[in-house]
N, C-alpha and C positions, 0 to 999 in steps of 0.2 A: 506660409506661402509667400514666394516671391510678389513684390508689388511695385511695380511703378507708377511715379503719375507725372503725368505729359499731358500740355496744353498749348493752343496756340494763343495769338497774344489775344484776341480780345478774351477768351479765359484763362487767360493770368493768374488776376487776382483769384480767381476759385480754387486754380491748381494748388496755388503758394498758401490758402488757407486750410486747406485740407491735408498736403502736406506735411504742414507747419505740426497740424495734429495729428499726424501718425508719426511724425521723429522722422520725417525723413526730408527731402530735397527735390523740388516739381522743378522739371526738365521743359524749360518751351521753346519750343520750334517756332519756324518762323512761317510755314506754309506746309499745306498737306501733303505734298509729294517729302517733305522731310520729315513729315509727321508718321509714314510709313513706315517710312525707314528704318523711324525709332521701335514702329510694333515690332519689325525684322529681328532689332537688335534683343526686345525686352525678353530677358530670362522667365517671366512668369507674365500675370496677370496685370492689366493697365483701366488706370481709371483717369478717362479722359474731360478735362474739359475746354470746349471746342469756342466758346463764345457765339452769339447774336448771327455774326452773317454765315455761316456755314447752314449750305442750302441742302434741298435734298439727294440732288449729285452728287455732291461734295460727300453728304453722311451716307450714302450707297458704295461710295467707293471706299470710306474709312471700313463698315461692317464688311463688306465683301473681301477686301487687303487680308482683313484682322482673322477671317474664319478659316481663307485658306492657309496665313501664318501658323493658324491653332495656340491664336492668342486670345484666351476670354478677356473682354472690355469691357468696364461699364461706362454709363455716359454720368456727368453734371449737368442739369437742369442749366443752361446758357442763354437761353433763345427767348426769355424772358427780362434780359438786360443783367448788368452787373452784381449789383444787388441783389436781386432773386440767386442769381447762380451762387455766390456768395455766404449766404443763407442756407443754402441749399449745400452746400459745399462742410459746411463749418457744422451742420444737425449729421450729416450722412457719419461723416467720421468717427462721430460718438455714438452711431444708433446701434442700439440693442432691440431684439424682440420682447414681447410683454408679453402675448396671447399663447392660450396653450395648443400644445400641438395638434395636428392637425388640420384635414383639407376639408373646404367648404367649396362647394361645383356648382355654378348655376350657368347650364347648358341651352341656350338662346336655341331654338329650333333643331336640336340635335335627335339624330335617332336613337339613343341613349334616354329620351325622357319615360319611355315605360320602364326604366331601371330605378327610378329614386327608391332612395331610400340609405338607410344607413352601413358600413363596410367598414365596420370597427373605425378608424380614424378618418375614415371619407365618409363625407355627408352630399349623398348627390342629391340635389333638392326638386320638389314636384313644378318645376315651370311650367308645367301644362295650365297648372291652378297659376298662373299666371301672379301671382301674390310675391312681391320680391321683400314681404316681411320677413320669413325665416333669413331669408339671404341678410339681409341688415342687424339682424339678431345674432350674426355667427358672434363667435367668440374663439372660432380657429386662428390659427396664426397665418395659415396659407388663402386667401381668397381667388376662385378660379372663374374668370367671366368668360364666355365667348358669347358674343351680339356680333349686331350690324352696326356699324359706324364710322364716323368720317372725323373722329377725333376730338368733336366738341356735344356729341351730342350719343346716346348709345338705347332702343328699347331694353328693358325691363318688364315682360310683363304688361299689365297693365300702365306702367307705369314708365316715367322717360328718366336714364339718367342724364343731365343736361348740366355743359359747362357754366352757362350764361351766368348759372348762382352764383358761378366761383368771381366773377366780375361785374356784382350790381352794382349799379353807379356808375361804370365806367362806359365810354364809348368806346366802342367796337367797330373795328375795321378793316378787315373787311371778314362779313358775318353772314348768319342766318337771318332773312328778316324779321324777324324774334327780336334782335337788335337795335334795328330803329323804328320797333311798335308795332311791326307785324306780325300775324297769327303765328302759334308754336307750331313747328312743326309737325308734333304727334297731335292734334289738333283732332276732334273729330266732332262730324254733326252730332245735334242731337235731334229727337221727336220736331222741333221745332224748327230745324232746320238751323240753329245757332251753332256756334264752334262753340265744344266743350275743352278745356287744356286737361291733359291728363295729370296726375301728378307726377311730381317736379323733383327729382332725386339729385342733390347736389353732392359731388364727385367725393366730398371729404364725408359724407355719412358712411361711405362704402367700409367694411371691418375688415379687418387683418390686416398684420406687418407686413404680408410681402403680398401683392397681388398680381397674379399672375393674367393679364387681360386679351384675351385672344379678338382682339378687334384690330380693326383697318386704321392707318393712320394714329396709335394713340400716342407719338411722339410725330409732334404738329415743326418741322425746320424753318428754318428762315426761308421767305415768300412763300410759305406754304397759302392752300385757299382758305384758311380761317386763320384769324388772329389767337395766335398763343395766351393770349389772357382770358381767354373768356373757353381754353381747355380741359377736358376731363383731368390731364395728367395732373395740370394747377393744383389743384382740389387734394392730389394725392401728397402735395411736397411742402404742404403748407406748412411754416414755420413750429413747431412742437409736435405734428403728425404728421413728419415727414415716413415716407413708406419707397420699401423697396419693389420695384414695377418692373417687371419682364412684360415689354409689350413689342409692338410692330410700327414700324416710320411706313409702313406703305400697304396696298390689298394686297393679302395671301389669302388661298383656296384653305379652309376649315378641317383640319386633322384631329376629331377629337381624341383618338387614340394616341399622339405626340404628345398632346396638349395635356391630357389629363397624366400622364407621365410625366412631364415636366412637375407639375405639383406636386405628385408623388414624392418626385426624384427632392425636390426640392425640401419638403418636408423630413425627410429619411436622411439628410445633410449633407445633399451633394451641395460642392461651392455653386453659387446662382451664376457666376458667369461659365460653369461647365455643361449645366440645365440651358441655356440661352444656346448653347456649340451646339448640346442634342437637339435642339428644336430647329435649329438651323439645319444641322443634318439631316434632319426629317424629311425639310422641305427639299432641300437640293435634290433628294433621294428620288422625287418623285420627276418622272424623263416630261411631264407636260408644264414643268416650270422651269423659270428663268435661272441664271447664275447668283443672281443677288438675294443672299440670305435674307429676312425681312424681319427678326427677331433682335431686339436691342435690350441691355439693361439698365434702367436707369437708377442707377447703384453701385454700390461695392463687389465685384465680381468675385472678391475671397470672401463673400459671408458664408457662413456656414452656422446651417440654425443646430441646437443641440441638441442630440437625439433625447426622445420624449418617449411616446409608447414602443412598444415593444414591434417590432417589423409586424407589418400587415401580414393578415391569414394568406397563406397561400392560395385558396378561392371563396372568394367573398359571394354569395350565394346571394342573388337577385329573384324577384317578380317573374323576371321574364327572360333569363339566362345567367350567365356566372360571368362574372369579372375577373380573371385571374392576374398574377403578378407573378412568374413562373420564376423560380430559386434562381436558376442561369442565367435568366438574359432580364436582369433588375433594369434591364435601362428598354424596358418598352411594357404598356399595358395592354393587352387583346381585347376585344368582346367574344364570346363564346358562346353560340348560338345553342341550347340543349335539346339536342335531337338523338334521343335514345342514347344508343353506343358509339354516336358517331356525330360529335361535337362539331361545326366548322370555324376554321380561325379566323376570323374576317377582316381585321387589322393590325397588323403587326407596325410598329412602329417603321422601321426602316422601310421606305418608297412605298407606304400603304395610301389605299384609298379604302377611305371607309363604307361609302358609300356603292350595294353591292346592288346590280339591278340582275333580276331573275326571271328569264321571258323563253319562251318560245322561238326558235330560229322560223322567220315566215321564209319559203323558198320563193326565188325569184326568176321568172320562166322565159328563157330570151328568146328570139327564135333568127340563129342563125342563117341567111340565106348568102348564095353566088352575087357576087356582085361582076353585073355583063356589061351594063350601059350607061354612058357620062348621062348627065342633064345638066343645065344650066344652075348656073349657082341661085337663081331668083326659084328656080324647083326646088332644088335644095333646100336654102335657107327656108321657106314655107314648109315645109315637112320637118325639118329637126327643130322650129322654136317651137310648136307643137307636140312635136313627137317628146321632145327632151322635158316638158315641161309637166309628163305624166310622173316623175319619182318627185315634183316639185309640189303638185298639187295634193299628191299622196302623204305630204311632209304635212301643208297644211292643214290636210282632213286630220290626219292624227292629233296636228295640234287643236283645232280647235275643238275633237273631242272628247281630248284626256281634260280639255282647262273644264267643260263641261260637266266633267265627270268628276272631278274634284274640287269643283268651285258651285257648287249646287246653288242656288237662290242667286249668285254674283253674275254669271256669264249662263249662256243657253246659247246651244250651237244652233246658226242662224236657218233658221225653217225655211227662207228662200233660198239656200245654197243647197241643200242636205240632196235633192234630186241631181244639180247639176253637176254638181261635184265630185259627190260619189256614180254618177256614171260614167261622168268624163271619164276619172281614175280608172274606174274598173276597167273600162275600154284603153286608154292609152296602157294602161300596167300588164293587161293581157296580152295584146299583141304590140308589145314596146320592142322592132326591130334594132338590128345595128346598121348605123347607118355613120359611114365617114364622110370623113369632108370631100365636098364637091363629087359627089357618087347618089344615084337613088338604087333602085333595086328594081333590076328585072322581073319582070311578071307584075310586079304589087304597084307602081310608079301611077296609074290612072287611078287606083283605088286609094292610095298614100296621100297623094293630089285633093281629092274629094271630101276624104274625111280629116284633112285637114283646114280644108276650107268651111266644110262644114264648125269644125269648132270652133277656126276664128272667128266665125259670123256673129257669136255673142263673148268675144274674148274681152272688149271696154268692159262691156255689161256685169259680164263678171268678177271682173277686178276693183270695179266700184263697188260691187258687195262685197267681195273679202275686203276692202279695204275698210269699210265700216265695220266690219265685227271686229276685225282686227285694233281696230279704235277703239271700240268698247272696252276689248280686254285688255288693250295696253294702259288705258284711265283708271279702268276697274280693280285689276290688279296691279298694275304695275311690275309685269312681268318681267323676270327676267327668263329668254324665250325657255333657255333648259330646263325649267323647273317643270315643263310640259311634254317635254321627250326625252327619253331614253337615249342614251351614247356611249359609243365607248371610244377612247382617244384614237384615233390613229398612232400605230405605235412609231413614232420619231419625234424626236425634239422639235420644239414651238419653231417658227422663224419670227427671227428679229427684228423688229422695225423700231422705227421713231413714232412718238406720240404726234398725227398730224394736228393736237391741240398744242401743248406743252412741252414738246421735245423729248421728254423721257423715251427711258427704254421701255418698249411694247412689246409685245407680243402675239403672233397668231399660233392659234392652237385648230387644228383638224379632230375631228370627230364624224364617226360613220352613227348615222340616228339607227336606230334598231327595227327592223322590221318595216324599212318604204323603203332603204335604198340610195336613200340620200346622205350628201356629204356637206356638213357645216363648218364653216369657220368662224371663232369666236376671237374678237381683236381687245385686250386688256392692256392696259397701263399701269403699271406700278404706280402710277398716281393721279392720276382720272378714274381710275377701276375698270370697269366695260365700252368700251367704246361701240363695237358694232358686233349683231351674231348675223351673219348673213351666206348663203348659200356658198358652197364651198367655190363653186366655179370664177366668184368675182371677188375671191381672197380678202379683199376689205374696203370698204366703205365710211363714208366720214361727211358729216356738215362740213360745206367750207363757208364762212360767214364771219360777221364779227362775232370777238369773246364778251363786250360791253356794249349794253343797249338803252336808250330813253327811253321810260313809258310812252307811250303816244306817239314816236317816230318809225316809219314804216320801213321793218329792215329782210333784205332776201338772203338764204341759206341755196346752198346749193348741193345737192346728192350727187358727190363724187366716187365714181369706182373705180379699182385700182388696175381692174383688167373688163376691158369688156366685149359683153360674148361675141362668140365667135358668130353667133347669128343673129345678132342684132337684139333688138328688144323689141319683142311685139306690142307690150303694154308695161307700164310702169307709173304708180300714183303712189300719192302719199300726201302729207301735210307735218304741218309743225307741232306738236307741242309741249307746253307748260304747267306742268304740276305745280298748283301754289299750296303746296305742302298738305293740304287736308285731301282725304280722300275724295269728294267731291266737287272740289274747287281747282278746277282748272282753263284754262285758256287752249284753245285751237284756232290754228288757223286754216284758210282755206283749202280746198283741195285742190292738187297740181296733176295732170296728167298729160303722159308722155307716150303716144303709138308710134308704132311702123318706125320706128329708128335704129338706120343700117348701117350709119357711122356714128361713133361718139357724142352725144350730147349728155346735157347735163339736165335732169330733172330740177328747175327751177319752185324751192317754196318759200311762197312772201308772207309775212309776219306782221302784227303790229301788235307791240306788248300794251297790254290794257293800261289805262292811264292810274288807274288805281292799284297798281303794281306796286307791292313794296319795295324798296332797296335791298339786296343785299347777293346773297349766291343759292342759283336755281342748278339745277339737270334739264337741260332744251334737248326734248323727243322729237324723235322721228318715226313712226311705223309706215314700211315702206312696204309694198307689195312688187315683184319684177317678175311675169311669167309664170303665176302661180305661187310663189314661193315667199315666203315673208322675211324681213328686215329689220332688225332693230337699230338705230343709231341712236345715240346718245354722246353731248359735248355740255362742257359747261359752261355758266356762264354767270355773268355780273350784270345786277342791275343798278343803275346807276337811280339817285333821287330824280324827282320829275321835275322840269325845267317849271319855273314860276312863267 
């Protein structure tokens, strides 16, 4: 196979060492718009190395140049200084596989875990049993993880895989406060109310030659928010175990069907940089994501492992349905639901979403009337922030009963809403008119008037209770809101924005929730991850505050929205807060509240980080209540040590 390799100059020396050991001549450019040009020109496959300052713009725009080229890349380790890359450069060119063939899957929350079990060369393992021994015992050559993770740190199970092993001794900066002496992250109470650490899985215990890691961030670029030394990937490239790593520089939505093909593919001897194009094309495939591929290899894109057992059965027979790998189309895995003589396919590789929700259409009963007679816009606006706020409160109830119903002993939906709530609903959802701007409705306008009034009258009242439950369950679980309601996308592409933290490219994504009526919008970052999920009508929301804070000095955030309604905002509350890593250990600050506002203000909430705050990098919450309707914000942030 064709190979080139190309570098800019702070990876130089990598290029010319690697090079040097495949017989051939490393090409360097002199800046990434020539660095393009060169993937333009390359007849095959390119193994780049990029040096130290190449940021994550800069490596978004190399992957995304490269995929629509249909040039597979792999990366050199750089972003670690000369030396590591170097290193890393001069083991990659001589590496061979040792372990035999074969895939080893351990599926982080996947709906796939009642599948474990063995499928001739796939070994899907029981994570439910939460036990990531078998997984550290493999002795396959392909290792398959998908977790949650931000690059230095990944659950396991009971068990955390954490980069920090990979750099004791060293100071870290800027980190998790884990770093400079504060509690581990996966940290949890015990009977005593002490933090217990969980155990502690350093990056280089992980088995097999090639690891395929379906996590967020597991290539950490220059300014990224943690320090490259103290990373999962470190652990993976260490000098005599250096390993080939198909991972991700940024958050992608969770494909187990791509993802477990890719192993496959990879095992069965596709070249890894043709496996990293499929998985990219996976993701493009799907219309609620961005342009920018998020799949990288950090490797030889011509490896090619040798084939070993014989091609996988054409249906590997499972527990609780059939895993197939169909003759024709080798470059995708399905699940197959077994339902008598009439199987369903539920993930196809190409633009699949695996995840399939199965419900009931609830119909929704409008009641069109003539519209005869103007009224004042102060009538108006008093009948639509109420009237509009019945498919809002309708979103609520659902949520706070599904978290109920699936968080038993955690969350209990709150016994002083359950009357008000669900009456209000039933009443506004029943007779929820149409009603346009600046118009009331003839005949109904005294009665519209009354029962409007009537609801304001405890409207504070009751947003100070959902705002407290809503508190509970965003401490409690630390929800991400969808994990509580049913969606299905709006079918168009995301719009584009800027990260109002970080500048990256973002995006808004629409979703209709199933069965209240309601329209959310969910704002994500390629590199902050979720920014905000908030009601569709105010498109997107955002802390504006500083990104660096003093323990002890008293700082304000301000609830910025990007559209706001057309009828003002009859109530809107919320507060700040602070996960300091352990389930129970957190920081809140006051509650802010905002009535009767008929032009633009800003929900103002004030802050003061506990003096006892560790240093290093937090997620700063918001759950925000507007009209019924609930709000997530989420930004990040640095803490800085505490002034002497």
């Amino acid at each position: 196979m064709n190979l080139t390799v190309a570098g800019l100059p702070g990876g130089a020396a990598a290029a010319k060492v690697f090079a040097a050991a495949r017989g051939r001549e490393a090409k360097i450019v002199t800046d990434v718009p020539e660095l393009l040009a060169e993937l333009d020109r390359a007849p095959g496959a390119v193994v780049l190395a990029l040096g130290a300052e190449i940021d994550f713009r800069a490596l978004a725009e190399i992957v995304r140049h490269a995929h629509r080229a249909g040039v597979p890349i792999g990366l050199i380790d750089g972003w670690r200084g000369t030396a590591a890359a170097e290193d890393h450069a001069r083991e990659l060119a001589h590496w061979t596989a040792a372990l035999r063939p074969g895939v080893t899957a351990w599926l982080e929350e996947s709906p796939l875990v009642a599948m474990h079990g063995g499928y001739g060369s796939l070994d899907l393992l029981d994570v439910a049993a939460a036990d990531p021994g078998p997984l550290l015992r493999s002795e396959r050559r392909i290792t398959g993880i998908t977790s949650h993770s931000n690059g230095i740190d990944s659950p396991l199970g009971h068990a955390l895989l954490c980069g920090l092993r990979e750099a004791e001794g060293e100071a870290l900066t800027p980190y998790l406060p884990c770093a400079a002496g504060g509690p581990c992250r996966g940290a949890k109470p015990g009977p005593d109310g002490t933090l217990g650490r969980p155990r502690l899985i350093a990056p280089r215990e992980l088995p097999g030659d090639v690891l395929v890691l379906g996590i967020c961030d597991g290539v950490l670029p220059a300014h990224a928010r943690f320090d490259q030394r103290g990373s999962i990937l470190r652990g993976l490239l260490r000098p005599g175990t250096v390993r080939q790593v198909i991972t991700t520089y940024k958050h992608w939505p969770l494909d187990e069907a791509a993802f477990l093909a890719a192993c496959l593919l990879a095992d069965r001897g596709t070249p890894l940089g043709e496996v990293v194009d499929m998985l990219n094309a996976a993701y493009l495939a799907d219309p609620a994501t961005n342009d920018d591929p998020p799949w990288v290899l950090v490797g030889d894109p011509t490896t090619v492992l040798a084939l070993g057992d014989t091609a996988l059965d054409e249906i590997l027979a499972g527990p609780s349905g059939v895993l197939r790998t169909p003759d024709a189309l080798a470059d995708r895995v399905v699940l197959v639901d077994d339902r008598d003589d009439a199987p369903l396919w539920a993930a196809p590789v190409r633009g699949s979403a695996f995840g399939v929700w199965l419900h009931a259409t609830a119909e929704r009963h409008e009641h069109p009337v003539r519209v005869e007679t103007l009224h004042t816009n102060e009538d108006h606006r008093a009948i639509r922030r109420v009237w509009t706020s019945g498919t809002r409160l309708a979103f609520t109830d659902r949520v706070f009963r599904d978290a109920a119903a699936s968080m038993s002993g955690r969350f209990e939906y709150p016994v002083a809403l359950a009357e008000h709530v669900g009456a209000t609903v039933e009443r506004l959802r029943a007779s929820e008119p149409m009603v346009a701007v600046r118009t009331t409705l003839s005949g109904w306008s005294d009665d519209l008037v009354a029962l409007a009034a009537a609801e304001s009258s405890g409207w504070v009242a009751l947003h100070e209770a959902l705002e407290e439950a809503f508190l509970r369950l965003s401490l409690d679980a630390t929800p991400d809101l969808e994990r509580f309601y049913g969606a299905s996308a709006v079918p168009a592409p995301p719009t584009e924005i800027r990260c109002p933290y970080c500048g990256s490219r973002a995006s808004l994504t629409q979703r209709h929730v199933l069965g209240t009526g309601a329209r959310r919008t969910a704002a994500h970052c390629d590199r902050c991850a979720a920014i905000s999920d908030t009601d569709a009508a105010l498109e997107l929301a955002w802390l504006d505050g500083p990104g660096t804070v003093t323990p002890g000095e008293p700082v304000e955030y301000r609830v910025r929205l990007e559209r706001w309604p057309d009828s003002g905002v009859g109530a809107m509350t919320g507060r700040i807060t602070l996960r300091q890593l352990a389930p129970t250990v957190y920081d809140v600050g006051p509650r802010a509240l905002m009535v009767d506002a008929d032009v633009r203000r800003d929900l103002v909430l004030h802050w003061t980080p506990p003096r006892t705050l560790a240093p290093g990098f937090y997620n700063l919450g918001a759950p925000v209540v507007l009209d019924g309707t609930l709000c997530t914000l989420r930004r990040p942030l640095t803490v800085r040590g505490a002034q002497a």
